[in-house]
C-alpha positions in Angstrom: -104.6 139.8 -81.3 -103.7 139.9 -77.5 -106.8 140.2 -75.5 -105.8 144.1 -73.8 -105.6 145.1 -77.6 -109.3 143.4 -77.8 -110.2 145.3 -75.0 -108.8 148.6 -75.9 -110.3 148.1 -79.5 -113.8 146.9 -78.3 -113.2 144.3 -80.9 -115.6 140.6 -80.4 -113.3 138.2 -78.2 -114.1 134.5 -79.0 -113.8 131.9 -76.2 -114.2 128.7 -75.5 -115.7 127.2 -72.3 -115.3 123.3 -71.2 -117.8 122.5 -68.5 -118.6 118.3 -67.6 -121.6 116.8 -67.7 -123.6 115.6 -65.4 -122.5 112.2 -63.8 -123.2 109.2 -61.4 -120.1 109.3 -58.7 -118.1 106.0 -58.6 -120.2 104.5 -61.2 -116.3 103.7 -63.2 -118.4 105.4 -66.3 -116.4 108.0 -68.5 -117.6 111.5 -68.1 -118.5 114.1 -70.6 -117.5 117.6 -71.8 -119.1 120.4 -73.3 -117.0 122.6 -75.0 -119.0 125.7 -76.2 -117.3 128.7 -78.6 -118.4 131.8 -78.4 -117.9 135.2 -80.2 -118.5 137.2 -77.3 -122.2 136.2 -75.8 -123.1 134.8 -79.3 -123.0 130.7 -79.2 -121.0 130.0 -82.4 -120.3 125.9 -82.4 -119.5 123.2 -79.5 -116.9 120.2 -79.5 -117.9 117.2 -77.6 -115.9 114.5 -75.5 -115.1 112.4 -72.3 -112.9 111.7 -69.7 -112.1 109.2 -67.5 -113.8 109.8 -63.6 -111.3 110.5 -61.3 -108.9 109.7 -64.4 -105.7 111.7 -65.5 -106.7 112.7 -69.2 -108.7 115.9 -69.2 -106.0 118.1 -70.0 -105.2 115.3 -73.2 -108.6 115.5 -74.0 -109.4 119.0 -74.2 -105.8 118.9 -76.2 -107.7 116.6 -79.0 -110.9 118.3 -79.6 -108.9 121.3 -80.2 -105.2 121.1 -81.4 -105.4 120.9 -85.8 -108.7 121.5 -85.6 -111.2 124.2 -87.0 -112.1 126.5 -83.7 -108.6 127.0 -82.4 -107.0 129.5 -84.7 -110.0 131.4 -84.0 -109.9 131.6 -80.3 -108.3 134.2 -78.3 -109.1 132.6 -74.7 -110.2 129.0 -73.0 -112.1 129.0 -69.9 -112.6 126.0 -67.9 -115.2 125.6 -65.0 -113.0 124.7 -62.0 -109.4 123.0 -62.2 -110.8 119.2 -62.6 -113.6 117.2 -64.6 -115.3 114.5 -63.9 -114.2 114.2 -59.9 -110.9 115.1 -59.9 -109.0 114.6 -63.0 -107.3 118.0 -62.5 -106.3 119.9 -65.4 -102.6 120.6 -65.9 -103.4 124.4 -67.0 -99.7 125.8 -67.6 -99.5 122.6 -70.1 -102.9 123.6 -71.6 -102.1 127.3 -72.3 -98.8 126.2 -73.4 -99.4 124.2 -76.0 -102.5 125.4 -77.3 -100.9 129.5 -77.4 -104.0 130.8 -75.4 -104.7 132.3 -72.1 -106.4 129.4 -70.3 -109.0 130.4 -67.1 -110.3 127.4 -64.4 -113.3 129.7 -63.3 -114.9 129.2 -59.9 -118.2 130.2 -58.1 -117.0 130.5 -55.8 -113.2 131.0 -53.0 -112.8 127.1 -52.9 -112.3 125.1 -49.5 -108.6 124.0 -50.3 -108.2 122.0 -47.0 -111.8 119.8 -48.2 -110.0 119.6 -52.0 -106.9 118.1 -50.5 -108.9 115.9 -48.4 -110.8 114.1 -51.2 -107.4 114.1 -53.0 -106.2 112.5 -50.7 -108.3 109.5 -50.6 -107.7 108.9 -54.5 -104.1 107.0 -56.4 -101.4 109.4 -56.6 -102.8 112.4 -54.2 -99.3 114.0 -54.7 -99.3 114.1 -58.3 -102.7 115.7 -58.3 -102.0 118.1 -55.9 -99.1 119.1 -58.2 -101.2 120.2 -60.6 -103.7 122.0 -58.5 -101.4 124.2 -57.1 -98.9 124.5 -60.4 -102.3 125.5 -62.1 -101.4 129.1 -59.8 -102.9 131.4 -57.0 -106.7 131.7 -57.3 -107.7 135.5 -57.7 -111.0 137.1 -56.1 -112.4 139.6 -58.6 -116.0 139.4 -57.6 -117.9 138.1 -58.8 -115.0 135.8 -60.3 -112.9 133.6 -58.8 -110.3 131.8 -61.5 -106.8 130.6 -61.8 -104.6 132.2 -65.0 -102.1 131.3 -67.1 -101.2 133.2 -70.0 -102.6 136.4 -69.4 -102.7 139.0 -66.5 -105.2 138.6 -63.3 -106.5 142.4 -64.4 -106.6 141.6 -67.9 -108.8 138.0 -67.3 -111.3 139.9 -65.0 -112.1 142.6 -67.8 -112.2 139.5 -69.9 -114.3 138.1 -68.0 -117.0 140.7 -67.0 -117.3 141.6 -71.1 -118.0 137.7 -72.2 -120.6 137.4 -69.1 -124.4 138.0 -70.4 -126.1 138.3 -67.2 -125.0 136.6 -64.0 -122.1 136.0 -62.5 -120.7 133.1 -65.0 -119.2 133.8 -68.3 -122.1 132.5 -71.4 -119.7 130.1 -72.7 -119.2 128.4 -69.2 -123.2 128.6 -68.5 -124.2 127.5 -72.3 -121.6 124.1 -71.9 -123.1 123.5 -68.7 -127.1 123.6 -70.0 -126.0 121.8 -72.8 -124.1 119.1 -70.9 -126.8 119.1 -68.5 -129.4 118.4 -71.5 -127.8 115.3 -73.2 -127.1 113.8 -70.1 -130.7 114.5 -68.3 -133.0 115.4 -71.1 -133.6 118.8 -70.2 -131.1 121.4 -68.5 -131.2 122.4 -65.2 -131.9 125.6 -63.7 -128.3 126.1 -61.9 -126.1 127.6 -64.5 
C-alpha cells in the first residue's frame, strides 16, 4: 500500500531505520549497522552488518541484509540517518529506492554545512564520485523538526511520515532505537544522544 493511502487509512506503517555504530576514526576497522524494523513506534526485529570506513559499499550492504530476505516485503519505507556510514561511504539513495521498491529517507538533525561535507570529501580517493552521489541522493528539505533527502515518495508525504513514526523527539524511533542499539554493542551501554 502507498504510504498517502497509509496515511489517509490510519493504517500501522512499518519502517526500517539504518544508523552506524559507534567507531574509532582512521583506525582502517570495518564499521557497523543497525538496522531496526518497526511497525509504527513498536520495535519488531533488527538486521545487522558492516561497512567499510570511508569505503564505497553501504548502499551494497544495506542491499544484502535486505533484498530475498524476510523484513522487506513487509516494509513500506527505509530511513537512513544521514547520506553516509562509517565516515563517508555515501549512500547511492536513487539506487537504494530503486531496487529495493521503497521510499528511501537520509534523515538529518540537522540543515548540514555542505561547504565543510565537500571539504572532508575532498581530502578522501575519488572526491568526485562521492560528491556524485551526495548531490544525485536530491535537495535536502526543511520540515522542522526534519531535515531528509527523498527518493520515492513526495517531500509532504515523507514529513507526515515522518512526524507519525516519531515517539517523542525530534528523530523517527526506528532511527533512535538503531542508534542505542549500535551504541550498546559497540560501548556496552547506549548513550544518552539519540
Amino acid at each position: 500500500m502507498e504510504l498517502e493511502a497509509l496515511l489517509r487509512l490510519n493504517r500501522v506503517i512499518r519502517v526500517i531505520g539504518f544508523d552506524d555504530a559507534p567507531f574509532i576514526r582512521n583506525a582502517g576497522e570495518n564499521v557497523s549497522i543497525a538496522g531496526v524494523v518497526c511497525a509504527g513506534t513498536r520495535f519488531e526485529g533488527m538486521v545487522w552488518g558492516q561497512v567499510e570506513q570511508d569505503g564505497w559499499d553501504a548502499t551494497d550492504v544495506i542491499l544484502r541484509l535486505l533484498l530475498g530476505r524476510k523484513f522487506l516485503p513487509q516494509l513500506h519505507i527505509l530511513l537512513l540517518d544521514g547520506i553516509a556510514f562509517g565516515g563517508l561511504n555515501v549512500i547511492d539513495l536513487p539506487r537504494l529506492s530503486e531496487q529495493l521498491k521503497l521510499p528511501c529517507v537520509a534523515v538529518m538533525r540537522r540543515m548540514p554545512n555542505l561547504m565543510a561535507v565537500e571539504q572532508a570529501i575532498r581530502r578522501l580517493p575519488e572526491p568526485e564520485k562521492r560528491l556524485e552521489r551526495l548531490y544525485h541522493a536530491g535537495t535536502i528539505h526543511a520540515h522542522p523538526p526534519f531535515f531528509f533527502q527523498v527518493c520515492g515518495a513526495c517531500p509532504k508525504v515523507t514529513f507526515s511520515v515522518l512526524k507519525r513514526i516519531t515517539d517523542c523527539g525530534n528523530v523517527p524511533e526506528a532511527l533512535r532505537l538503531a542508534h542505542l542499539i549500535g551504541a550498546a554493542v559497540m560501548k556496552g551501554e547506549s548513550g544518552s544522544s539519540a
